[in-house]
N, C-alpha and C positions, 0 to 999 in steps of 0.2 A: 183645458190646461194640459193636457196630456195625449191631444193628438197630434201634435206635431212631433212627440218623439216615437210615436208611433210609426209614422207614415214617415221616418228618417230610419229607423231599423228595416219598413218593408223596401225600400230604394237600396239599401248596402246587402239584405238577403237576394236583391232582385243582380244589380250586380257583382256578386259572390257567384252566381249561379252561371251568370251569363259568362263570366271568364273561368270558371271551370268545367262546365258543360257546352258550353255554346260560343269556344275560343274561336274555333275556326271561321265563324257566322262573323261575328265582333268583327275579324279581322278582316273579311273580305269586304266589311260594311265600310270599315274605317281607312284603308288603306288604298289609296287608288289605282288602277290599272293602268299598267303601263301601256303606254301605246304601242311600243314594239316589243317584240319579245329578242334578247340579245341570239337566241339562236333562227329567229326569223330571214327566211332567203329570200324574202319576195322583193326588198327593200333594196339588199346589197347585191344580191347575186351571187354571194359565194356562200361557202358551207361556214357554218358555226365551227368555232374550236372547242374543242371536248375535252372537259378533266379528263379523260385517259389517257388522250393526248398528252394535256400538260405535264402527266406524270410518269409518261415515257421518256422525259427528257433525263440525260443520265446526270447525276449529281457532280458535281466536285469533288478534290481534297478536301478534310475539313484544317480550315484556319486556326492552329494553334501557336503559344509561345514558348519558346525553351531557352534552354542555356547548356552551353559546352562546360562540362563540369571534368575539373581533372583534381584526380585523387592526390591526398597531401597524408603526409607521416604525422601524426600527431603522438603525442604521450599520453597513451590511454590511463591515467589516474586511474585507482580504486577509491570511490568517496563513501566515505563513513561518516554516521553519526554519533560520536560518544562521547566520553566523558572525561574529565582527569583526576585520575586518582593520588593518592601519596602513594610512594615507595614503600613505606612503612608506615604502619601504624599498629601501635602494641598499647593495651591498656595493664599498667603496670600492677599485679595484684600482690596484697600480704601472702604467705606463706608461713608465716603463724600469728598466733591473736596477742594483743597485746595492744596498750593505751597508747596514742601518738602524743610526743613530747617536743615534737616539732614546729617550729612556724608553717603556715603554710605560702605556698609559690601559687601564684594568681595567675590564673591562664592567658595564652598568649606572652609569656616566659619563652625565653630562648635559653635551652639547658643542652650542659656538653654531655661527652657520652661520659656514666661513672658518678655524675652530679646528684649527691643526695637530696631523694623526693620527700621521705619519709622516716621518721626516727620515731621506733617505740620504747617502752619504758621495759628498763631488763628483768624487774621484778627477781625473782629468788633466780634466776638463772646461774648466778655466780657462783651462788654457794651450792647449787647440785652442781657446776663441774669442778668447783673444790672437793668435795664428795669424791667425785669421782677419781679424779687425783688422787685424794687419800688412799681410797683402796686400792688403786692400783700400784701404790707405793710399799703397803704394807703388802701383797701378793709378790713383791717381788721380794720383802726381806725371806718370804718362807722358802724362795728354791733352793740357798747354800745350807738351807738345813735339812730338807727333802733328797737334794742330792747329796750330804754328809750320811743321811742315815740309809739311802740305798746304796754307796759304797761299803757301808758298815754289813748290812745284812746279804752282800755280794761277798765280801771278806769270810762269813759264818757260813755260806753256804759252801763255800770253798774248802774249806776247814772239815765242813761236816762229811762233804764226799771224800776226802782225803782219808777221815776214821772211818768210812765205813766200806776205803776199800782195804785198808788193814786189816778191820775186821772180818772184813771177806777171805782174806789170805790166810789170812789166822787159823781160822776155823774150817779151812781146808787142810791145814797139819796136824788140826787136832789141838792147837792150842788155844781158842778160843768158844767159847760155847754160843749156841744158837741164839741165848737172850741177847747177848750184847751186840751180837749183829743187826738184830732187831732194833735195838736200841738208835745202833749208828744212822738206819736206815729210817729212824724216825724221826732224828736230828735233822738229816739229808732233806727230808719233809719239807719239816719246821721252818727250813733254811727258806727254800724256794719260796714258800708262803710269803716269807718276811719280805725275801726279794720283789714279791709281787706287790705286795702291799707299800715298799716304800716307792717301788717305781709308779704306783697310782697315788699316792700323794705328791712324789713328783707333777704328777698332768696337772692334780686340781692345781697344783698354785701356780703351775702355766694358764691353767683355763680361768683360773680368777683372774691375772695380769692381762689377756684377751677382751676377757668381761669389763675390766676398769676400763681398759682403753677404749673399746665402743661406747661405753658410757663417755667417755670423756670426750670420744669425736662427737658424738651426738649432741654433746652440751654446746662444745662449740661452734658445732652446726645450728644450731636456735642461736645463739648470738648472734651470728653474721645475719640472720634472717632479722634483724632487728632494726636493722638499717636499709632501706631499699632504696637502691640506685635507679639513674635514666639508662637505660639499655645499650642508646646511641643517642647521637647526637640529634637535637630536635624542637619543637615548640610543643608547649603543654597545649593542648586542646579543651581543658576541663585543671580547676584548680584542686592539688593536691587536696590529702586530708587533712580535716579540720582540724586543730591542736585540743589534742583533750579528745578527741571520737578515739570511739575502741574499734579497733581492726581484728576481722576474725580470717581466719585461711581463706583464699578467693575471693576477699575484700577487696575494692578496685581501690588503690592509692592516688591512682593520675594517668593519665590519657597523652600519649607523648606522638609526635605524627612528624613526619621526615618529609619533607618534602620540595628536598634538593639532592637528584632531581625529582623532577613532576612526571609522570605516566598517564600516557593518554590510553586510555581501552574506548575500542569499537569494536563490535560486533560483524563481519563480512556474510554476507550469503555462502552457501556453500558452491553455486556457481563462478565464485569468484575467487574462494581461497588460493585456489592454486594458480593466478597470476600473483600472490605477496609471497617475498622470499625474506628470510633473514638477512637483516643488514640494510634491507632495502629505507632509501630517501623517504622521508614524508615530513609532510606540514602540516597545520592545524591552523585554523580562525577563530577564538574565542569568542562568546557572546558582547563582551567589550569588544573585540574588535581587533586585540594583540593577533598577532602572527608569531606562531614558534616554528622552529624547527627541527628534528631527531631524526634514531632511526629506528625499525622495528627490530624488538629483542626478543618477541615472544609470538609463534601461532597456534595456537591451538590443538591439536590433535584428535579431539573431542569433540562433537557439535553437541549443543544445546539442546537437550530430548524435545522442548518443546518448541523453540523456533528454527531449529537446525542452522543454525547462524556459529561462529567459530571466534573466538576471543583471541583479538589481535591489540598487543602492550606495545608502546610507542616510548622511551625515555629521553627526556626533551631536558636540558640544563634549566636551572631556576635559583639561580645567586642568591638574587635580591629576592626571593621568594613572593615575587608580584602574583603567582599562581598560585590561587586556592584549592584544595581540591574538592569536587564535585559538581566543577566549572563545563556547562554544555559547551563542544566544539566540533567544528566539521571539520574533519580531515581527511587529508588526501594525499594518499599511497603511490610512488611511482611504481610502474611498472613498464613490461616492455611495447613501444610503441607500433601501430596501426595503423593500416593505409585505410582513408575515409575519405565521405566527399561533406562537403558543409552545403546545405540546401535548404532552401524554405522550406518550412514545416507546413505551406500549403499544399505543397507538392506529392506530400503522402497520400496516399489509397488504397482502397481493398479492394480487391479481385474477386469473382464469384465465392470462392469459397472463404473469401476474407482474411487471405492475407495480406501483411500489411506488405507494400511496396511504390514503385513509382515508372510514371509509363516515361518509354520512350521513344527517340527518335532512331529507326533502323535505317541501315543504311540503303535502302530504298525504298525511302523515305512513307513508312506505314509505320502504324502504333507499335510498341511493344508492352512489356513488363515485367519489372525486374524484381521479386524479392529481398527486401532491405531488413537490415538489423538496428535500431535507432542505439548508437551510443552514448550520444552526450545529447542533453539540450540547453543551446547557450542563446542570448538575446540575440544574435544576429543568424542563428536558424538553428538547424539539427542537424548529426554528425551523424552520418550513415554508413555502415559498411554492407558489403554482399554487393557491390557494384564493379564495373571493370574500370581499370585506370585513368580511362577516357570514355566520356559518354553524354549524350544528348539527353537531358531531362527534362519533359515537359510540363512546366509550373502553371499555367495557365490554359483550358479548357482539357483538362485530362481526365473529366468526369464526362467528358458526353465522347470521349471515341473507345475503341475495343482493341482487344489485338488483330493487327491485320489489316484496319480501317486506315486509307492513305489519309497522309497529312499533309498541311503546306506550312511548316514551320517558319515562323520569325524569330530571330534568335537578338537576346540580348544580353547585356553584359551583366555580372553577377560578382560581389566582392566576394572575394574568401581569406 
């Protein structure tokens, strides 16, 4: 039963052996001898041709295709990819604490500038700047009494230097004795003191009148913060607070966003910033599909530490405010235009050291190579510069010649 797979593995060991050991044998067994041999002269009479022969014959041009490309001015755009932002956006917060007594406005509201978002409850506020009022009412009865009695003890002290320069004179003639100079001159004192003291109860009831009134702007200063306005004109993004929540200082009230107009920011390389200028045209494509138009108001001065990229604002009108913001859009910055050639993007190559470029036709007529900068790439090819105004480019077999190697170019026509 099993020697027939036997004696089928010793026939496929036997030829295994025979065509890797014994190819040559195989092959002279199997393959028959020619009767003549092509380099035989017994037959023809003349000498055999020799591959050295054959490959002393000098080659041709080699057969490629090109095209006459002449440079055109195009508007080198800068194209970004970003965003659109609002103009504004402020989340409007308390500035003191207190219970809201307000309805509340549902987001998605359209609020003027000055439009109240939120009303809290005044609680005692009234009656501390009644308070305050008060005292500063009664601070003010006290200064025709402060200033009646610091003219009074202005009047005594006048009086007192007056006796005690009589007494002085006096008692230089001999008519007065030492005590009551003494006397005068302790009067003289007395006086001063009084003056001083009435001119410092004069301040206090100036500095209590000072003190009322800060008390009192401060009262009315929490009042006004009782009420909180929309800043500017806008739509609420988030609905006010709830009627009845307590609002504490840097409690958020409402969320107000401007977004007329609409701002588009992208980001430019730093190779590029300095073809965008203020003022400059641009347009935008939205994910929908709208088309805006603006112009730039803002570049950057800054790069971005970690993508070194430069923040470029674009402010685009938005009436009807069709434009949301955080809407993705490509847009595209004019700038000043570029002489380029439009080429198949077969056409590109690298040269030994791998730059990128594209061979051409010289004018007698051998390969070249030009070093190319690709600008644009649009469906009908690629937009090259680093090319001269007019030039032979060969799209077709520019991978098998070198520089220097002649060509026989076929030239055809090429839309641009």
């Amino acid at each position: 039963m099993r020697l027939f797979p036997i004696i089928a593995a010793i026939i496929v060991c036997a030829l295994i052996y025979g065509f890797v050991f014994q190819r040559e044998r195989l092959m002279a067994t199997f393959v028959p001898t020619q009767v003549q041999d092509e380099g035989d002269t017994s037959a023809t009479g003349t000498e055999p041709v020799t591959t050295a022969a054959k490959e002393t014959r000098p080659d041709g041009p080699v057969g490629v295709v090109a095209v006459r490309s002449v440079a055109r001015t195009i508007d080198s755009a800068v194209i970004l990819r970003g965003r659109t932002e609002a103009d504004r956006q402020v989340e409007v917060r308390a500035e003191t604490n207190g219970r809201v007594i307000s309805e509340p406005l549902r987001k998605g509201s359209f609020v003027e500038a000055g439009e109240l978002l939120c009303q809290l409850d005044p609680a005692t506020r009234a009656a501390t700047l009644a308070e305050a009022e008060a005292r500063r009412d009664e601070a003010r009865t006290r200064i025709p009494e402060a200033k009646a009695r610091l003219a009074e003890t202005e009047s005594r002290l006048i009086e007192a230097q007056l006796n005690d320069n009589a007494a002085a004179k006096l008692s230089e003639g001999g008519y007065a004795s030492d005590t009551r100079v003494a006397a005068t001159r302790a009067a003289v004192s007395a006086a001063k003191a009084a003056v001083q003291s009435a001119k410092a109860g004069l301040e206090a009831a100036g500095t209590g009148i000072r003190s009322a009134a800060a008390a009192m702007a401060a009262a009315e200063n929490e009042i006004t913060r009782l009420e909180i306005h929309a800043p500017f004109k806008g739509l609420l993004e988030s609905d006010t607070a709830e009627l009845g929540s307590l609002l504490q200082p840097g409690t958020v009230c409402a969320t107000v966003l401007q977004l007329d107009p609409i701002v588009l920011v992208g980001f430019v390389p730093e190779t590029e910033v300095g073809r965008i200028a203020l003022g400059a045209d641009a347009g935008a494509e939205l994910v929908s599909g709208q088309r805006v138009k603006g112009k730039v108001t803002f570049v950057s001065r800054s790069s971005d530490p970690e993508t070194r990229t430069f923040r470029v604002e674009i402010k685009v009108p938005n009436p009807d405010l069709t434009i949301r913001d955080g809407q993705t859009a490509e847009i595209l910055i004019s700038s000043d235009g570029t002489e380029a050639h439009l080429l198949p993007q077969s056409a590109l190559t690298l040269n030994d050291e791998g730059t990128l470029g594209v061979r051409t036709v010289t004018a007698a007529n051998t390969a070249g190579f030009i070093p190319v900068t690709l600008m644009r790439d649009t469906v009908n090819g690629v937009w090259l510069t680093g090319l001269p105004a007019k030039v032979d480019v060969i799209i077709i077999g520019q991978e098998y010649v070198i520089p220097g190697v002649p060509v026989k170019p076929s030239y055809q026509e090429i839309t641009q």
